[in-house]
N, C-alpha and C positions, 0 to 999 in steps of 0.2 A: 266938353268936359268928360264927355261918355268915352271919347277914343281915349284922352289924356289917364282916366282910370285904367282901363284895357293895356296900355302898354306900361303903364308900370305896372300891373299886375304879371304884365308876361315878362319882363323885366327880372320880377321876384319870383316866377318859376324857375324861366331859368338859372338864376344864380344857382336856385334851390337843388335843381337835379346837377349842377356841375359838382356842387361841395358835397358830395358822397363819403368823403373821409372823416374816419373818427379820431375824434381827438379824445385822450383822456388826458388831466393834469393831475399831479400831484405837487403840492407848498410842503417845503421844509425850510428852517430856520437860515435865512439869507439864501435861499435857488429856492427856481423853481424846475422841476422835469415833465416834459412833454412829450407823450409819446401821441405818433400821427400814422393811421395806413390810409392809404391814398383811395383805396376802395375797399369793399366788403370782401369778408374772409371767406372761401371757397372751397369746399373738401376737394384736395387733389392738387389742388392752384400754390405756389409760391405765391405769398405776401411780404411784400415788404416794409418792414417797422422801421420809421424815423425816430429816433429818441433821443432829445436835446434837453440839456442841461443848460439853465439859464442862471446866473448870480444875479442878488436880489440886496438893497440895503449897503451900498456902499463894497460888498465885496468883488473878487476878480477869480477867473479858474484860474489855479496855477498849473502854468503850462509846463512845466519842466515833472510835476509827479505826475506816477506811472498810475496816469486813470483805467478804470478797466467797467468793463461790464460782463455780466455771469448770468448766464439765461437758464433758467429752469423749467421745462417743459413736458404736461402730462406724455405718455407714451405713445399716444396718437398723434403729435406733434413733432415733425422733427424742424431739426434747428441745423443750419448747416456747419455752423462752429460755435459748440455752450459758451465760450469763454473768448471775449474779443479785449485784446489790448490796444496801448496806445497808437498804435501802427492801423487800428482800425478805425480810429475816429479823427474827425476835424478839430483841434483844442485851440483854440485861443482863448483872453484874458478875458474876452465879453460873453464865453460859452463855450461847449462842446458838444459833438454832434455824432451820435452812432448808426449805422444804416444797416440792418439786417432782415435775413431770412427765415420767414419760420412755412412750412408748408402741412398745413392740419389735414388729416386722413379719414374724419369723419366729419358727420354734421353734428352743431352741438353747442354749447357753449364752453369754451376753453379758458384757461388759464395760466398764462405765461409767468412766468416770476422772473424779476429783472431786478440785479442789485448791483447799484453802480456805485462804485469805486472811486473818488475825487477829494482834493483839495482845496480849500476857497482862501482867498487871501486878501486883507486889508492892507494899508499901510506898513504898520506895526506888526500882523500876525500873522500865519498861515494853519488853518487848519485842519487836519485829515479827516473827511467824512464817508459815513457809509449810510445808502441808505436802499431800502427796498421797496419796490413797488409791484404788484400783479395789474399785470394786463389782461384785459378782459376783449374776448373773442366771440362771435357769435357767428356760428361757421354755418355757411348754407348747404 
């Protein structure tokens, strides 16, 4: 019983130190956005930001409008391009997917501002949304 406790304990360490990455979520009315960095934020270091758009409730992205996403970032932060269009994301009808760079120049706790640009669509409707979310950074 004693080894059986011991290896799923180590079991659940290690999951623990593999999942290093933060997730934050933000709900909005039919999506959800997720933004994910795969490890901790580093003064100096490029990180790269996963941010997915999930429809929620019956809706779909609409693939055909021109999604976009718009980064806002303190001065200490640089961004390799504030402003990514369709050409920079994955879209399809079950979601959408942004991949970028932000590389923070001090230690701290930072603030990204990210406001993505999309369409959801039902059956019968399609509708333009805008919505913003800040990401939160805690840079070592």
């Amino acid at each position: 019983m004693l080894a059986r406790s011991a290896l799923i304990f180590a079991a659940l360490c290690a999951t623990a130190s593999v999942a290093a990455a933060d997730v934050q979520r933000f709900a909005g009315d039919g999506f959800v956005i997720t933004a994910t960095t795969a490890e901790p934020p580093v003064t100096g270091s490029p990180l790269a930001i996963v941010v997915d758009l999930t429809p929620t409730g019956g809706y779909k992205v609409n693939e055909e409008y021109p999604i976009s996403l718009e980064l806002t970032a303190p001065a200490d932060v640089t961004t390799a391009k504030a402003k990514l269009g369709r050409g920079d994301a994955k879209v399809a009808a079950s979601g959408a997917r942004f991949t970028f760079q932000v590389t923070p120049k001090s230690a701290g706790d930072k603030r990204v501002g990210a406001k993505l640009k999309f369409a959801l669509c039902t059956a019968t409707t399609c509708e333009p949304r805008k919505h913003a979310v800040e990401l939160r950074l805690t840079v070592r």
